[in-house]
N, C-alpha and C positions, 0 to 999 in steps of 0.2 A: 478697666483694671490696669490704669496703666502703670509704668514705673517709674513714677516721680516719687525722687526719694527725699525730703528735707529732712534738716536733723532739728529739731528745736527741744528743749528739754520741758520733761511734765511736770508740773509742782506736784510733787508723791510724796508729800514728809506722811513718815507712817504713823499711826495710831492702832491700838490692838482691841481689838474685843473676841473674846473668847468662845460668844456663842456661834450656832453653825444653823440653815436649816435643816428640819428635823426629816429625814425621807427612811423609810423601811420599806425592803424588800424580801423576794425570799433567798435563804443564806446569808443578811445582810445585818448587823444588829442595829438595834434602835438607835435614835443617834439625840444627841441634848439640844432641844428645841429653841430654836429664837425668833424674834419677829422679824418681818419685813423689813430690812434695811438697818436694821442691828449693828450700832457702833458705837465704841468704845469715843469719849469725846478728850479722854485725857490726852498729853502729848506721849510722842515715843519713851521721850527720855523717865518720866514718871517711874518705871516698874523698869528695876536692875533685873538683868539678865537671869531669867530661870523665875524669879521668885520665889523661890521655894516648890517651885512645881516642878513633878516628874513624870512623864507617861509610863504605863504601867505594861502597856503593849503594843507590837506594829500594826502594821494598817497596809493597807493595799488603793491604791490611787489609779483611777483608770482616767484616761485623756483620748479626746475625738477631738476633729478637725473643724472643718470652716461649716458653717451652716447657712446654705443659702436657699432661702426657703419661698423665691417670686420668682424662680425665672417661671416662665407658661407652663411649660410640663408637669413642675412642680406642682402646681397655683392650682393647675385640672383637678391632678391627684386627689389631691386634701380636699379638692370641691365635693367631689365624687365619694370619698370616704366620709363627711361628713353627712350627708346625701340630704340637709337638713336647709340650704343655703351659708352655712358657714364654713370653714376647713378645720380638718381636723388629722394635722396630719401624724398621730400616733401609730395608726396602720404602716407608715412609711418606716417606721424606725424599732416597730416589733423585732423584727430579727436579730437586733443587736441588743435591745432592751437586757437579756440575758446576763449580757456581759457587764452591762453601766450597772443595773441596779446590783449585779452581786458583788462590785466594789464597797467597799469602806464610804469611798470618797470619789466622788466624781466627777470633772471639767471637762465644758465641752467649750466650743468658741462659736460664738454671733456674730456673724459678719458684716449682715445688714440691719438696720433698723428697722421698728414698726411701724408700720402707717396708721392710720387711725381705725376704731372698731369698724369701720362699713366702707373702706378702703378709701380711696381707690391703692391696689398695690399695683406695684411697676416694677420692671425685670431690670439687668441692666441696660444703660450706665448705671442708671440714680435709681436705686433697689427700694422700696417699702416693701415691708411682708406683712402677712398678716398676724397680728397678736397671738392670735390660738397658736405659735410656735411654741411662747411660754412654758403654755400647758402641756403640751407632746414632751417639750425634754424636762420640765418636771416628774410628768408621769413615767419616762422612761426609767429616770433616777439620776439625774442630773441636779449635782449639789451649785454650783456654782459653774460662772459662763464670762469667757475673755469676753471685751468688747472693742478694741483699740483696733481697727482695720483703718481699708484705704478708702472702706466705705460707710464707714461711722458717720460721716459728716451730709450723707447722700440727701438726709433730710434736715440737713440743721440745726440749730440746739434743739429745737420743737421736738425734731426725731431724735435726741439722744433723751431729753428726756420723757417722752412718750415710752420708748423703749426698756427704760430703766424702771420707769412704774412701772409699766408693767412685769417687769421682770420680778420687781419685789412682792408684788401681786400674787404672784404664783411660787413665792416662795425661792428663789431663786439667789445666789451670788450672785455678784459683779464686779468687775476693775475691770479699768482700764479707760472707761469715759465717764465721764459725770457734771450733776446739773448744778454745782457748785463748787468753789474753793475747798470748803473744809472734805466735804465727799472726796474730791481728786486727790485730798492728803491720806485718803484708808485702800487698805487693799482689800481683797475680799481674804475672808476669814474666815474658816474651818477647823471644827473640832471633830477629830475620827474618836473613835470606841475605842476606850482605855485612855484618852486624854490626849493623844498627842494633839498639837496646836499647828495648822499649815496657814502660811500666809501663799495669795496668789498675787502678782503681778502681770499687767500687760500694756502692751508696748506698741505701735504700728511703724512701719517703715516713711509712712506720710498717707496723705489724705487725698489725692490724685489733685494733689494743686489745689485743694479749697480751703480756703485759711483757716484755721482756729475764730469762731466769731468774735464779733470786736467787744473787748472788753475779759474775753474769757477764755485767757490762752490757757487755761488748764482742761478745758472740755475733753481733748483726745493727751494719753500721754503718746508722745513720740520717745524712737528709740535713741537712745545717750548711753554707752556703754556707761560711762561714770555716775549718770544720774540712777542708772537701775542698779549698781553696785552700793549706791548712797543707801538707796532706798531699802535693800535688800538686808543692811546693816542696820538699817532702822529699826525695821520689823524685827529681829535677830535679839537686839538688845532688848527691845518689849516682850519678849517670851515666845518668840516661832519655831518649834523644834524643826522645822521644815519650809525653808523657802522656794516656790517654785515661780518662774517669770514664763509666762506664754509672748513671744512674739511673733506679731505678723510680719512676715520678710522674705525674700527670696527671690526669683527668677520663674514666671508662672509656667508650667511644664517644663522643668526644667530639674530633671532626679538629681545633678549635684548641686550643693548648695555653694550659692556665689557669693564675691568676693567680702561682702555685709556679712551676711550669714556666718563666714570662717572669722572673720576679725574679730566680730563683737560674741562671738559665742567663746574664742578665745579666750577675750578679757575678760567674760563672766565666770569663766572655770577657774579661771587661774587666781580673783581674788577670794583673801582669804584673810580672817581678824583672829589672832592669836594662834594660826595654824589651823584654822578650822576654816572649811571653804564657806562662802557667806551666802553660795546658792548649790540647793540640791536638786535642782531638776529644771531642763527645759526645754518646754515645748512647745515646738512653733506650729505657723499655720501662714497661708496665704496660695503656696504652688502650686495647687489642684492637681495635684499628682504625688505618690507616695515619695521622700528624699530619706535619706541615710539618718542610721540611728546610731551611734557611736562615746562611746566613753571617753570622754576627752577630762584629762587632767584627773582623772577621776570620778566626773560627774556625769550622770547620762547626758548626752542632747539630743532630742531628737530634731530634725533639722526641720519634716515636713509632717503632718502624720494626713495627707491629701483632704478629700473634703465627708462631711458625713455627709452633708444633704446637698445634692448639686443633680441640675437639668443636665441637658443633653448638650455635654460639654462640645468646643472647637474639637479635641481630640479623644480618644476612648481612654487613656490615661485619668482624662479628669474625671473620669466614674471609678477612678480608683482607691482606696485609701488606706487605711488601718488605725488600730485603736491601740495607744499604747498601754502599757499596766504593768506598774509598778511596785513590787511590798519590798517597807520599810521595817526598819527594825530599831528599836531602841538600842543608843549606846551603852557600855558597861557603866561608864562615869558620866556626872553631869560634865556639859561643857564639852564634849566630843561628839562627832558628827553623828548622825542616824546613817544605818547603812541601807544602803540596795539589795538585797539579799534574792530577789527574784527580777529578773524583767523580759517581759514579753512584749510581740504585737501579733495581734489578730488582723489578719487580711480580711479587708471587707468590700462589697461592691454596690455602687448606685445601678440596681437592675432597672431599666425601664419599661420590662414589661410589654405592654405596658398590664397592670398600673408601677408606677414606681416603688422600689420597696431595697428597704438594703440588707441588704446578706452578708452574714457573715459564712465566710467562705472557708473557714477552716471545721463550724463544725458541721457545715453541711454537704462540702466536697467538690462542691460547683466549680466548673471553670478554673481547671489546672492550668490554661495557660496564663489567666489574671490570675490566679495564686501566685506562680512561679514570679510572675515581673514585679510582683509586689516583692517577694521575698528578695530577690537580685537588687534592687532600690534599697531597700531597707538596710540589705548586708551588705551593702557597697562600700563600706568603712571601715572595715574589721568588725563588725558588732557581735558575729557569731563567736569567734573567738574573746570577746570581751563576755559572753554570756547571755546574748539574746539568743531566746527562745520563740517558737511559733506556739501562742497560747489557744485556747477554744474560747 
């Protein structure tokens, strides 16, 4: 996981479709069904701004971290809970389940690719995991899932598109890598209860030095302040009440966010088309450790939110993480921003047990001194006094 950063820019012209998939939980309301891989084929420009559409009420958006689901520890785990020959790692992610499914709307991020149903999977460098990941963060309540890391490429176009079917398989979003042209032109696409419309973007710092395969430099997008501002505008004019971009980036253990991080999250906040900022939310992933959450320009950022599923890291930081969570609100008038009206994060921990299992640590009480350095990380930037809260 090293830090080679190249900049090359994603071919991301956006296109819109409206439907989402369909997940219910409890406290969660039904949500309007589409199929696997569900996209809109028109161009952005097609459908003026709004349409004629209004969402009728806010929503609540929960965001988790990096998901890395082959190192050994891991790979045991899910052996053993599946006890069947295959993995199954939902016991691993029960404790938090709570939290994702009682959102509206839910992203998490994929960090590694699948390898094929009967493996072989491999830990780092070059990660496979097993498919059955699919199924755990569907079944937890995971609407949609980053895919743009540094390890997107660990298996090739084969593993992004292996990963992707599968991913639609189970019902799942995605952006950020894709097995064609027109794909790499849509973000993933979400509809919460009462209509609001979210588009998702994602982005990776580079690919640890493996190129974009020849012929298909749109596979991963990389991050271009200006191209993800392009892009975010795109989505905006085709009807997105709500833009959010996940990038992978950072300094790995490393709770401030460096010098990437500060720059291009800068220039994410700060643009804006007709006075209205052109992205509401962002959140990253890559550090393996929890980094600062902070309102900048107005917009949240969260800089790291650490890893959901991670082995038995280099340091005890990287079993650390949190889950961020978000409620938006409709504006009074069309054509003005959605506001923030709540924002939380829950502290959570990669227990190893063993067996491996993540806790959520605020409503279970565990380990005040990993609560405490989560919360320190997190408010490192003012975020308290801009209005984060420690949610359950």
């Amino acid at each position: 996981m090293n830090q080679y950063r190249p900049y090359g820019a994603a071919l991301l012209l956006i296109s819109l479709a409206m439907g989402c998939a369909a997940q219910q939980g409890p406290g969660r309301p039904a949500r309007p069904a589409s199929g696997p891989g569900d996209h809109a084929s028109a161009p952005a420009t097609a459908a003026p701004r709004h349409s004629g559409h209004r969402a009728s009420q806010g929503f609540t958006l929960a965001a988790s971290g990096d998901v890395i689901a082959s190192y050994p520890s891991v790979l045991e785990t899910a052996r053993q809970d599946a006890g069947d020959g295959g993995y199954d790692y939902r016991p691993v992610l029960a404790g938090v389940k709570p939290v994702i499914e009682g959102a509206d709307l839910a992203i998490c991020h994929l960090e590694t690719p699948f390898g094929p149903d009967g493996g072989p999977f491999t830990g780092y460098p070059a990660f496979k995991a097993p498919p059955q990941v699919a199924d755990a963060l569907k079944a937890t309540g995971y609407d949609s899932c980053s895919t743009a890391s540094n390890h997107t490429l660990d298996d090739g176009a084969e593993g992004v598109r292996r990963t992707l079917d599968r991913l639609d398989r189970a019902g799942i979003k995605h952006t950020g890598s894709a097995r064609d042209a027109a794909e790499a032109r849509r973000p993933a696409l979400l509809k919460a209860p009462g209509g609001a419309r979210v588009a998702q973007l994602s982005y990776t710092y580079g690919t640890n030095g493996v190129p974009q395969p020849q012929g298909k430099p749109w596979t991963v997008g990389v991050i271009d302040a200006k191209k993800i501002v392009a892009d975010a505008r795109a989505a905006r004019r085709a009807g997105a009440d709500v833009v959010v971009v996940s990038p992978h980036w950072g300094t790995e253990y490393q709770t401030e966010p460096d010098e990437q991080q500060l720059k291009v999250a800068k220039a994410l906040t700060e643009a804006k088309t007709g006075g209205r900022p052109d992205i509401d939310l962002v959140i990253g992933t890559h550090a393996h450790t929890p980094q600062p959450y902070e309102k900048l320009n107005g917009t949240w950022v969260v800089y790291g939110m650490g890893d959901q599923i991670a082995g038995i890291m280099e340091r005890p930081r990287g079993n650390w993480g949190s889950i961020a969570r978000f409620r938006f609100e409709p504006p009074a008038k069309d054509g003005e921003r959605w506001r923030v009206t709540k924002a939380e994060y829950i502290p959570q921990l990669s227990a190893h047990g063993p067996p491996l299992r993540m806790v959520n640590l605020a409503a279970t009480g565990d380990r005040p001194d990993v609560r405490e350095g989560i919360r320190e990380a997190v408010l490192s930037r003012g975020a308290e006094a801009a209005g984060l809260t420690m949610g359950r």
